[in-house]
Each structure stands twice: as C-alpha cells, then as structure tokens.
N, C-alpha and C positions, 0 to 999 in steps of 0.2 A: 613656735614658728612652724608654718604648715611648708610641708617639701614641697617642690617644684616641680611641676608637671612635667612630665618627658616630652621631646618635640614632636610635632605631629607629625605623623608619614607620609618621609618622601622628604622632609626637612633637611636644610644639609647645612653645618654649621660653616660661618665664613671664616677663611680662611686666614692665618697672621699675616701670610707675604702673598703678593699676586704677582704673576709674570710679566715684566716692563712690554713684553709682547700681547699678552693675554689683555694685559691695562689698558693697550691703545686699542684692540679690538673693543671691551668693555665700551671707554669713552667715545668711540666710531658710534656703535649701537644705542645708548642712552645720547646720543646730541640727538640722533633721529627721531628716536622712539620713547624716549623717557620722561621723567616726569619726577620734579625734586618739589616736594612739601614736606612743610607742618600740617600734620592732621588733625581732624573732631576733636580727638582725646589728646592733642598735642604731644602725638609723636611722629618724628623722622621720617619721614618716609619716601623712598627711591623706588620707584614702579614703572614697570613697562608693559604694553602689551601688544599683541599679535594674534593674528587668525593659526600662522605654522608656529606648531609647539617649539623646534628642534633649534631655533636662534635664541630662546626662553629656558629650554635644558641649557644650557651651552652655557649663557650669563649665571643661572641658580648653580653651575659647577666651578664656575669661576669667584663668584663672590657668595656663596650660601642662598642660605634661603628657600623655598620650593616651587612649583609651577602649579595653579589652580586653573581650572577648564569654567569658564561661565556660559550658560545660557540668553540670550535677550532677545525679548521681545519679537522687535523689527528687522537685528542682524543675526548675522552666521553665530555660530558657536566661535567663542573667540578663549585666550588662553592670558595666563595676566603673571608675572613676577614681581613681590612686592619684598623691599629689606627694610626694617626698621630698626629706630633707636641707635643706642651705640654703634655698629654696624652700621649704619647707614650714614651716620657723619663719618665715618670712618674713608668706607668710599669716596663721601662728598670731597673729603679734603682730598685723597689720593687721584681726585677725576679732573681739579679743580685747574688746575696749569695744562691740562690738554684739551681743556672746552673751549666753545665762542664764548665771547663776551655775556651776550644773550643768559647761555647757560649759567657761566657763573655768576651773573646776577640772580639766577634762579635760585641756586647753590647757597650764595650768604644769604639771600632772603630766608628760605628753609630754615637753615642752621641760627639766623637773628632772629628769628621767631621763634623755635624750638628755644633755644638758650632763656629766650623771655617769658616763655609757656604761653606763646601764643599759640594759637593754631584756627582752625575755623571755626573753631566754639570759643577762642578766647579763654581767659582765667588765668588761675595765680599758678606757680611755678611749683610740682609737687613736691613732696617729701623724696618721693625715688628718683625725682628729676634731676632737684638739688645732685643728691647724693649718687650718679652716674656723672655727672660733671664732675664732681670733685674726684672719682675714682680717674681720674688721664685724660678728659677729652680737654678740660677748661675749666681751670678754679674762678668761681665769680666770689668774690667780698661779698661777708656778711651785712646787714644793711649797719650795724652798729660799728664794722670795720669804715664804713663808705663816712659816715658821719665822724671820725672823728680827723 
C-alpha cells in the first residue's frame, strides 16, 4: 500500500462541527455564489468563486479546503474554492434545510449522482466510492443483497 500524499499548501482540513452562526453565513454565500455537482471523475463537488479573495478565505476557514487564484483569458484574474468527496456531502447535508428549493434540488441531484457514479463522464460506481459510502455517509445493498 503506497502512503498518502500530504495536503497541498495552504490546504486546510474541514472541520467535524461548524458554528450554527458560521453555517448560516456559509449557506447565505453558496445560495449566491455556489455551485453543487457530480464531477468528470464523479466526485462531490461544492465550488464557488469570486473576483475578492477574503469572502473565499473566510468559507475555506469555515469548512476546509483551500483558495486557488486563476488566470482567463477574457476576464480579470478571479479566485475559486472547491470541497470534495466526503467533505463535501457532508456540508451538502448540513446546507440542505437552510437553502431555496432551487438549491436543494441542486443538492440531491449532486449527492443522486455521486451515490450512482454518475457525473459528467458517467460510469460505473468505483471500488473507493463503494467503500467511502459504506464508511457513514450511506450504506447502498450489495446487488446480490437487492436481488434476493
């Protein structure tokens, strides 16, 4: 078994409890600005992004994760916070009773997708996918449990 890479800098791990204050600012900021998907490689993913870094510090101190600075093309340099995986249904479900409607359809979409191994590339459900669901988020029946 090959060890586990260190996180990269400036990473910050999320945290087990968030503050019922800190959580309604969090959910204020991603109704606005956020963005809840299945991704390529069909994983979780909570992102937001911004031109000012210091509302993107703020959420990556709140819930983990770290703040990336992009270039593009046409626009200003802009700044972007992405959570995945565990971590990031984690929040979904903690977000889920304080969003519109709207949002929390975006919410179980993500999370029906990810659970399925969907995502934008589609395919089947991996081996660490399986086995991160069965660790606490949501045990899914084996297909040989569903058939009998």
């Amino acid at each position: 078994m090959t060890p586990r890479k260190p996180p990269r800098s400036g990473y910050k791990s999320p945290p087990s409890e968030i503050d019922s204050g800190d959580l309604k600012w969090v959910a204020g900021f991603l109704e606005g600005e956020g963005s809840f998907y299945s991704g390529k490689r069909r994983d979780l993913i909570i992102s937001a992004g911004q031109l000012q870094k210091w509302p993107l510090e703020k959420l990556a101190s709140i819930c983990g994760s770290r703040v990336t600075g992009h270039k593009h093309k046409l626009a200003k340099f802009s700044w972007q916070w992405r959570l995945y995986g565990a971590p990031a249904y984690k929040l979904m479900t903690m977000l889920e009773p304080l969003m519109s409607p709207r949002r929390v359809n975006q919410i179980l979409t993500a999370k029906g997708n990810w659970m399925l191994g969907i995502g934008r590339g589609g395919g089947q459900v991996s081996k660490r996918r399986k086995s991160t669901i069965r660790q606490g988020l949501h045990v899914l029946p084996d297909k040989r449990q569903m058939e009998l």
